[in-house]
DRENKE-245043 format. One line per 3 residues: their letters; for each residue z, y, x of C-alpha. Coordinates in steps of 0.001 Angstrom, whole numbers, plus 500000, padded with zeros to 6 digits. Layout:
<rs>
a	Z/Y/X ~ ...
</rs>
This chain:
<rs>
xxx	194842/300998/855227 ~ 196726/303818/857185 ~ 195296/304779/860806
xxx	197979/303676/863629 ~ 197890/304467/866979 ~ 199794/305019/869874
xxx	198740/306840/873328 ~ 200865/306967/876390 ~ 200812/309691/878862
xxx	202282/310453/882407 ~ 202669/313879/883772 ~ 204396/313652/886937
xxx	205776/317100/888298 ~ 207160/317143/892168 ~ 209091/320459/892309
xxx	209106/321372/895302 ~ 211096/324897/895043 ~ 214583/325063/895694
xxx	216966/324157/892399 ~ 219352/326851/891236 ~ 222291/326117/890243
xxx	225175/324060/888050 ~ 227696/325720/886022 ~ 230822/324202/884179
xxx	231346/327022/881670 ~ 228451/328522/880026 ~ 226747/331924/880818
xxx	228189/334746/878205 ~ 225642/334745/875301 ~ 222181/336397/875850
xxx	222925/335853/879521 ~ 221546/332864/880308 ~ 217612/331755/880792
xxx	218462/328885/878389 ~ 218674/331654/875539 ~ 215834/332695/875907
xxx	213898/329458/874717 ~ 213267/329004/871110 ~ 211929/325691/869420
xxx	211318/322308/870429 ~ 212103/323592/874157 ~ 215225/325065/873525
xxx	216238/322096/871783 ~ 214659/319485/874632 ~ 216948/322660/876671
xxx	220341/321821/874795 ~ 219976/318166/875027 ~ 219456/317870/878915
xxx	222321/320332/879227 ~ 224604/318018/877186 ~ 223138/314738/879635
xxx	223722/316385/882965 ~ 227135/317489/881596 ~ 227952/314084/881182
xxx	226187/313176/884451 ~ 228523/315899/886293 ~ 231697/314293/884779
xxx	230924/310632/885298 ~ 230636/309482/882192 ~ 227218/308567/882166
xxx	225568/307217/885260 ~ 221349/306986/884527 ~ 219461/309784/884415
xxx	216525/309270/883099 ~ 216877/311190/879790 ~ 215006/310316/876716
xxx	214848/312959/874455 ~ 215327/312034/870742 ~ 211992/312279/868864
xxx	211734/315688/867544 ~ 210332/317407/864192 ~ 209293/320177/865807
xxx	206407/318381/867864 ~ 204904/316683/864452 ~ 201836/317872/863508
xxx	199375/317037/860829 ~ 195676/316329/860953 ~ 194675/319859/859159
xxx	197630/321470/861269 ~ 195917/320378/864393 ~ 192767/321791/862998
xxx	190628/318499/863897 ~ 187010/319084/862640 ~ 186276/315421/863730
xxx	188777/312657/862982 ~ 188068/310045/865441 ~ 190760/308801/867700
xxx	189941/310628/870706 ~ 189339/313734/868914 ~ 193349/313432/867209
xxx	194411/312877/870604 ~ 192866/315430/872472 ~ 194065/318299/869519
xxx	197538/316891/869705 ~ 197826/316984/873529 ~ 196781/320715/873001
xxx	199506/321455/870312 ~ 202488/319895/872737 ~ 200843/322088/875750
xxx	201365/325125/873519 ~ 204766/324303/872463 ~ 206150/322868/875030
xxx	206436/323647/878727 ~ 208736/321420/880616 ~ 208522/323190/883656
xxx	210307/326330/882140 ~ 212706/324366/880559 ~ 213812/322348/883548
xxx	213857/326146/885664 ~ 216267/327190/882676 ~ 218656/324475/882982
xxx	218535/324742/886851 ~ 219410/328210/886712 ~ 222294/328399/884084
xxx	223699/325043/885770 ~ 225377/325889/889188 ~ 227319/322598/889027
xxx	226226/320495/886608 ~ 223291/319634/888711 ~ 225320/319321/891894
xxx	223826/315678/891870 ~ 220129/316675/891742 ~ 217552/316356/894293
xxx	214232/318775/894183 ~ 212213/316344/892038 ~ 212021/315418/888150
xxx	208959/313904/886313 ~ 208460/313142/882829 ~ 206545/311322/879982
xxx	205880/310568/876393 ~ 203783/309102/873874 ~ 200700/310456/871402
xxx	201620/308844/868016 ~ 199296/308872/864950 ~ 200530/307309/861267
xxx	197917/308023/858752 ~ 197805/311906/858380 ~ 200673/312726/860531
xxx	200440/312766/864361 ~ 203553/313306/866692 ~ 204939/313401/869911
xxx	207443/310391/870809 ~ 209745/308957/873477 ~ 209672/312086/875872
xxx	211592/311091/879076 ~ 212745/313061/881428 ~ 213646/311692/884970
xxx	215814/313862/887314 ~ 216201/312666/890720 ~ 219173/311957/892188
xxx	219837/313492/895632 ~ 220458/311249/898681 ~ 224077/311844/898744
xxx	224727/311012/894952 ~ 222214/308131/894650 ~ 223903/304564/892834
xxx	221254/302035/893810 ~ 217857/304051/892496 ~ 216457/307617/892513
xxx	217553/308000/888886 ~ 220809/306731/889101 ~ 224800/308423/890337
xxx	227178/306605/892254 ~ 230707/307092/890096 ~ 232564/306936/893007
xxx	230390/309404/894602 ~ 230574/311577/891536 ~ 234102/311280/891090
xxx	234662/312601/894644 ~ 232962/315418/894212 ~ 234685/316540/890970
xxx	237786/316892/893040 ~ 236146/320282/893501 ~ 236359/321632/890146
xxx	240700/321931/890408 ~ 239589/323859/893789 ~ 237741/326769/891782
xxx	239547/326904/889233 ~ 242379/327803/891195 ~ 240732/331320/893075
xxx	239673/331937/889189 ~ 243324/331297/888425 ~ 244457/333615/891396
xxx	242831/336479/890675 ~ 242991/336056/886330 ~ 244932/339302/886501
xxx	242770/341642/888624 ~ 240062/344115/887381 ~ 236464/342581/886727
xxx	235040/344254/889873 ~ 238374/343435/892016 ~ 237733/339931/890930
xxx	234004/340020/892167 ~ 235136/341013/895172 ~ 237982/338580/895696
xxx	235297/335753/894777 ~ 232941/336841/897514 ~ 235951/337061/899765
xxx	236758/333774/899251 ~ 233655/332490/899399 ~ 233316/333699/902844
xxx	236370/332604/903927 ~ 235586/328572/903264 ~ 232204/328546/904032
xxx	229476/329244/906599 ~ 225729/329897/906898 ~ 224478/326117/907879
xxx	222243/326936/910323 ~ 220970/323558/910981 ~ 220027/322768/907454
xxx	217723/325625/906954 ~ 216174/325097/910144 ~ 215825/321087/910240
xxx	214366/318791/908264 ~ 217757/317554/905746 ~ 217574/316721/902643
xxx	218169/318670/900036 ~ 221412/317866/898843 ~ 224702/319032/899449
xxx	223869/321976/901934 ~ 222377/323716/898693 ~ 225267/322966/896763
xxx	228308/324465/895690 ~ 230743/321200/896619 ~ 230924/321794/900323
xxx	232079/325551/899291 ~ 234863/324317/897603 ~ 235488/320363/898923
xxx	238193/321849/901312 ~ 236702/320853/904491 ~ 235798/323038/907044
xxx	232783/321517/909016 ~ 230837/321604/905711 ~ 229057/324725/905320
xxx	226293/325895/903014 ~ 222708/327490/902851 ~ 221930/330450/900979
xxx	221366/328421/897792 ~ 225031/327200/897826 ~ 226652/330613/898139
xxx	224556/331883/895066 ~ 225556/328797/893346 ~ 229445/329204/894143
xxx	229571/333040/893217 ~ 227874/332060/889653 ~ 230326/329424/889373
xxx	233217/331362/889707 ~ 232301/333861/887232 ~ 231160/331678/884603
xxx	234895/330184/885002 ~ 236256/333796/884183 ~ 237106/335607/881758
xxx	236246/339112/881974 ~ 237078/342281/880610 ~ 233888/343686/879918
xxx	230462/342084/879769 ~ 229962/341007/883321 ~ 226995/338519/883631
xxx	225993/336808/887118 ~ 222980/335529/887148 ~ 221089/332934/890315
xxx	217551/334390/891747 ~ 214900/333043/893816 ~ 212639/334191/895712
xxx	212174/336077/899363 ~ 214371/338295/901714 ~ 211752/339621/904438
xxx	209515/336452/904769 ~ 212291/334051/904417 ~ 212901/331932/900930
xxx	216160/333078/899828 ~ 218389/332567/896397 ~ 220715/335459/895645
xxx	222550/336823/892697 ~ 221618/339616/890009 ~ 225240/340759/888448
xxx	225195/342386/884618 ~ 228088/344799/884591 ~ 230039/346331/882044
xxx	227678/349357/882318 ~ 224851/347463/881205 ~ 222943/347588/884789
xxx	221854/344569/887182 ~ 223307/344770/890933 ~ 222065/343167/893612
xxx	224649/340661/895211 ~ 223891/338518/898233 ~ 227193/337071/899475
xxx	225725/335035/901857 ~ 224146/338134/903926 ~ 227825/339799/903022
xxx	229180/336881/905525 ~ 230639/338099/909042 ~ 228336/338781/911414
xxx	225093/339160/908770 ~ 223148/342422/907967 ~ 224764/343250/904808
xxx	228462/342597/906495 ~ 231309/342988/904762 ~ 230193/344958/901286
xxx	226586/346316/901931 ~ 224630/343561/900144 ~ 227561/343462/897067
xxx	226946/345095/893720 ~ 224307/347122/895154 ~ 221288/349409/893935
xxx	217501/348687/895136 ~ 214171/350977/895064 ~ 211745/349378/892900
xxx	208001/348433/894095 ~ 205436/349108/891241 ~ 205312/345960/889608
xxx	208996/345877/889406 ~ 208685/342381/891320 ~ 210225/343948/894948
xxx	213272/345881/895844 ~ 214069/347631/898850 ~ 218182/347704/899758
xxx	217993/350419/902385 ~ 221760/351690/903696 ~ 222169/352701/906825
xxx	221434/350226/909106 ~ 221443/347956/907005 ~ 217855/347489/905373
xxx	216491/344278/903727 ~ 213246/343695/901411 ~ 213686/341500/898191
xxx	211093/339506/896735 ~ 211484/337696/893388 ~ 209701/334592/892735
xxx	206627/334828/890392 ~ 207799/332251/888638 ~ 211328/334707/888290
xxx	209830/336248/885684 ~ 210374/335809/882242 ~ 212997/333497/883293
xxx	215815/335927/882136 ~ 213931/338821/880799 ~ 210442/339980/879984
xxx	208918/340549/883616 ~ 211752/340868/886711 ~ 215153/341336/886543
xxx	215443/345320/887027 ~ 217929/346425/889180 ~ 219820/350053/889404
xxx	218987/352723/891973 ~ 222276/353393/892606 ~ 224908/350948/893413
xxx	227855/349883/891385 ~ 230718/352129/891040 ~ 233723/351408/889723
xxx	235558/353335/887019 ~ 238354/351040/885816 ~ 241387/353454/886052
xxx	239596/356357/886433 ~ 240959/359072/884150 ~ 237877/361582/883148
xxx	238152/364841/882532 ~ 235570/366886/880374 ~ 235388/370722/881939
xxx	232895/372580/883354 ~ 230384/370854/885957 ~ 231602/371417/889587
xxx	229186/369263/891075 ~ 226794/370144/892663 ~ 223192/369297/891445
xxx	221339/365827/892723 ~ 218723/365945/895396 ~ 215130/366008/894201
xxx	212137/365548/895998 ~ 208315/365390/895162 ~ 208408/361655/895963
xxx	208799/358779/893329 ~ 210611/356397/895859 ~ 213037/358656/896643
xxx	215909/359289/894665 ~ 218781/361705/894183 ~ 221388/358993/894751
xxx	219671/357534/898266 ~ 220913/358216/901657 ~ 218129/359811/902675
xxx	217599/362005/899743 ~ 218647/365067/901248 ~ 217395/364227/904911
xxx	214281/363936/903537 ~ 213788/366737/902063 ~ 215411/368897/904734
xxx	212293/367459/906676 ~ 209643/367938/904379 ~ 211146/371464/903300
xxx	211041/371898/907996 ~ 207343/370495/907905 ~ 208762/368006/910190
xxx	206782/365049/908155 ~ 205593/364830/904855 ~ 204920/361965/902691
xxx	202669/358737/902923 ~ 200769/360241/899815 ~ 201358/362744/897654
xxx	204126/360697/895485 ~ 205635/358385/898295 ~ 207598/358996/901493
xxx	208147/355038/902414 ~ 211529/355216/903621 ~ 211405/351682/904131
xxx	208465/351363/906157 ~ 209057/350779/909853 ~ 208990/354054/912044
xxx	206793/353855/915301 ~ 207624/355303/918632 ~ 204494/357994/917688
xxx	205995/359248/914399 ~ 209536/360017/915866 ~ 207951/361768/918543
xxx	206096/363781/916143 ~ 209195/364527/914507 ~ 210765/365882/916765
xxx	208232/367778/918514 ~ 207666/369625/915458 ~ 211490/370325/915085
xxx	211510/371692/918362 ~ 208337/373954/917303 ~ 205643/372083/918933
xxx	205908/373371/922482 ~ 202890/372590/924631 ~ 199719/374149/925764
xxx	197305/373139/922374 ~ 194366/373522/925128 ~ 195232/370569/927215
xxx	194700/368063/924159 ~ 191355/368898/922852 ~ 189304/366263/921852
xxx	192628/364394/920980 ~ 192526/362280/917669 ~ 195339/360726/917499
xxx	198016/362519/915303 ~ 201129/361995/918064 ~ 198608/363500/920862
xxx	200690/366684/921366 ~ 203955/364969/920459 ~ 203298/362293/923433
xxx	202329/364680/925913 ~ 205277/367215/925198 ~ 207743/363559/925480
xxx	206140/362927/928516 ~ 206407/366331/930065 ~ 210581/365355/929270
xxx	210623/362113/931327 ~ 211211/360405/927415 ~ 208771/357571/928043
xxx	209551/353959/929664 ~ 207180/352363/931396 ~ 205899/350028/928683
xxx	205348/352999/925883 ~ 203125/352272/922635 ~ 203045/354342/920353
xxx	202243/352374/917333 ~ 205161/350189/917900 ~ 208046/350221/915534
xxx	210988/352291/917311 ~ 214526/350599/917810 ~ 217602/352056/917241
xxx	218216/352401/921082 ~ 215196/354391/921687 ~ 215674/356375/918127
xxx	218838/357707/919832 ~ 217514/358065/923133 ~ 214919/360711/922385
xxx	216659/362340/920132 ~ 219602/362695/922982 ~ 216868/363722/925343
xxx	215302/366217/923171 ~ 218864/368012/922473 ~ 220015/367884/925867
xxx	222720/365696/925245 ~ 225591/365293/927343 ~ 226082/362256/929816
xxx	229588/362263/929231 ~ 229876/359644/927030 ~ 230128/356140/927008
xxx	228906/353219/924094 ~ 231788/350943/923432 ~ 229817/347658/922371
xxx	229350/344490/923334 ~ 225637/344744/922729 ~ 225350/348029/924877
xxx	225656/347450/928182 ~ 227329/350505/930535 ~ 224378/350299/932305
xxx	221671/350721/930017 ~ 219237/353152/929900 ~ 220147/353964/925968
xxx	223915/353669/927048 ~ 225031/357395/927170 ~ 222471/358206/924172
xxx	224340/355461/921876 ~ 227973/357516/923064 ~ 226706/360222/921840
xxx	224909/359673/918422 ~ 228256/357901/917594 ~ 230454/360974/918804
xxx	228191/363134/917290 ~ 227944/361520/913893 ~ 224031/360759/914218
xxx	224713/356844/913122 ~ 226971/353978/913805 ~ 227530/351084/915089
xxx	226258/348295/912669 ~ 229428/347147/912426 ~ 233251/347814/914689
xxx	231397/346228/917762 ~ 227921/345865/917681 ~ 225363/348549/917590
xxx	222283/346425/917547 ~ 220163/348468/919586 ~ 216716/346755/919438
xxx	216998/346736/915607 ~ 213418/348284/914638 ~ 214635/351875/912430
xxx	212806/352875/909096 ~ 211185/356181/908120 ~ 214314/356744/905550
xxx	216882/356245/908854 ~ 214972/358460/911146 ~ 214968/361298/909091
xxx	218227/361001/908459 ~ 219345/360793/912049 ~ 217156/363994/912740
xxx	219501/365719/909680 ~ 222589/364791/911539 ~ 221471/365866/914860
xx	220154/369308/913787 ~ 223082/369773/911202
</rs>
């Protein structure tokens, strides 16, 4: 008589990351984490894609999802390798053959990140389940169920269950998207990635009270209240990401443009951005909601830009200006849509369409090099920093690395400058002195340069930045800041009227200058180029 048995098992899995996001048109082929999967999870992949399709339209209503039994997760005994055949022993080798083949968790982060709107419905939880079956010499795995939650604002009477009505409300949104896709149809690819973060901007707002309270997840993280219409319903980061992938998978473009969602950190702060594939085969860094008014990367800074790499390829620095910002991927980012992280270009996108080239002989003039492997030709601060190093007005963190990210302290500008100015001082006062800023310090102080409060090891603002640097070249106090974060009054005041005048920076944007903004290593030195050029 043939062995038969049957063992159930329950694996319950509270995610507890944000979702990415739904998406009504596919991701261009090879784009999308889904195509990455191969076997029984990339079909388990394409069947919950088809479901939550159906889910999104309204024409199914219970999402708990069983998947139909599979080939690919049927094993026999001598394919299992069992050296003893007892129950427990079948059980405990097939359990081991569906952990190898199978990992839900990457398939459900797949379908959450090609899906910006498909899963507009879902909360931050799914669990699942099967059964261990064994009929004579064949042992498989059966009835695996899948159970998404259904976010608070969706739910139909259970956790696993859509209100139509609801549903059907919020597909009103779709006709709404389509319509900017429809606007713009005849643009270039890049004008249209601009127009979409334009527009974007223009219906929606940071929700400050969602990221900082307790709500639910639901539609703050979505992409409906981007598009619903309305006003008073803004979004978090997750919903921008979601609403910029959205568009674009609703396009049809030119080239091979592929946007892709992200998680991970900005500074210390969970975040969700987008990675964009252009039609030069490079990933940009796009973070339209940090492109909003009033944000750091305000209007274009954060859009289609390059990033220094760390190491490990797993953080990139943004640094432009003013306008510096620190991305961390998740770790579980990678592999998700290529082997490792997402890589991003050094440089930042720059757009050829129209462009007539002509072959002749080179006129431009060769990129800045330096000795130090975070520092490139196409940065900023490429030629500032080697102007320094090439002054012996600083040198490098090590022999390979500068740091132009890391903050700058009120000691190392000093030091800068003092040595630009020669290093005046009597060297006999500060014997016995360890401290490298010893004869910087006492030179500033000899100046009147320091407040009251003065630490040396403290990261410098952009006020004071300007204010020694004014004081050390004499400036004139002439001139007069013209923003509303500068008082008349100030002590930094005149200094900030003449950096601008001058050309050392600018405001951080028309009328802001945001003067206790702590300044990098790359920004200093490139102030110090502007001031002594």
């Amino acid at each position: 008589m043939k062995k038969r048995w049957t063992a159930a098992l329950m694996a319950l899995l509270l995610a507890a990351a944000l979702l990415p996001a739904p998406a009504r048109a596919a991701a261009p082929a090879g784009g999308s984490a889904g195509s990455r999967l191969t076997g029984a999870e990339l079909e388990i992949y394409q069947y919950l894609k088809t479901e939550v399709t159906k889910i999104a339209k309204g024409t199914r209503t219970n999402t708990e999802i069983r998947i139909p039994d599979l080939s690919s997760l049927s094993w026999s005994i001598q394919e299992l390798g069992v050296t003893e055949n007892g129950q427990k022993d079948v059980l405990a080798k097939l359990k081991e053959a569906f952990s190898r083949t199978v990992d839900i968790r990457r398939v459900y982060d797949c379908l959450t990140a090609d899906c910006p709107y498909e899963l507009f419905w879902a909360g931050s939880q799914f669990s699942w389940d099967c059964t261990f079956s064994r009929v004579g010499e064949r042992t498989a795995v059966k009835s695996l169920t899948i159970r998404l939650e259904v976010a608070q604002d969706y739910q139909g009477g259970s956790a696993t269950a859509v209100s139509p009505s609801k549903i059907a409300a919020a597909n009103q949104v779709v006709a709404n998207a389509q319509a900017i896709v429809d606007k713009h149809k005849d643009e270039s690819d890049y004008e249209k990635l601009i127009s979409y973060r334009e527009e974007i901007c223009s219906l929606t707002a940071y929700n400050t009270t969602a990221a900082r309270e307790e709500t639910p997840y639901g539609n703050p993280w979505q992409l409906i209240y981007v598009f619903d219409g309305d006003p008073q319903t803004n979004v978090v980061c997750e919903g921008y990401a979601k609403a910029f992938k959205y568009l674009c998978d609703l396009s049809d473009f030119d080239g091979t443009v592929v946007c892709r969602t992200v998680t991970g950190k900005m500074g210390a702060g969970g975040h969700m951005w987008n990675v964009v594939q252009m039609g030069d085969g490079k990933n940009y860094l796009v973070d339209v909601t940090n492109c909003d008014s009033g944000t750091i990367g305000a209007d274009d800074k954060l859009f289609l830009t390059g990033a220094a790499p760390s190491e490990e390829g797993r953080t990139y620095t943004v640094s432009k200006g003013m306008c510096w910002a620190v991305y961390t991927y998740d770790e579980d980012q990678a592999g998700l849509y290529a082997d490792g992280w997402l890589a991003l270009s050094e440089a930042d996108y720059v757009d050829m369409s129209g462009v007539t080239v002509t072959v002749g002989p080179a006129q431009t003039e060769a990129p800045v090099r330096t000795a130090f492997a975070d520092v490139s030709g196409s940065q900023y601060y490429a030629a500032p920093v080697a102007w320094a190093v090439e002054r012996e007005i600083t040198n490098g963190t090590s022999e390979t690395t500068f740091s132009p990210g890391q903050p700058c302290t009120h000691g190392q500008i000093l030091t800068f400058l003092w040595r630009a100015a020669g290093e005046p001082g009597d060297a006999s006062l500060l014997l016995g002195a360890a401290e490298y800023y010893a004869g910087a310090v006492h030179w500033a102080s000899e100046l009147g340069m320091l407040g009251e409060e003065f630490d040396p090891e403290a990261g410098c603002s952009r006020a004071d930045a300007v204010r020694y640097i004014w004081r050390a070249l004499d400036g004139p106090e002439d001139q007069v800041a013209s923003f509303t974060d500068v008082p008349s009054d100030a002590s930094y005041a005149h200094a900030v009227g003449w950096a601008v005048l001058e050309g050392v920076t600018t405001g951080t944007s028309d009328d802001t200058f945001e003067p206790d903004t702590i300044c990098n290593r790359g920004q200093i030195v490139t102030f110090l180029y502007r001031a002594y050029h």
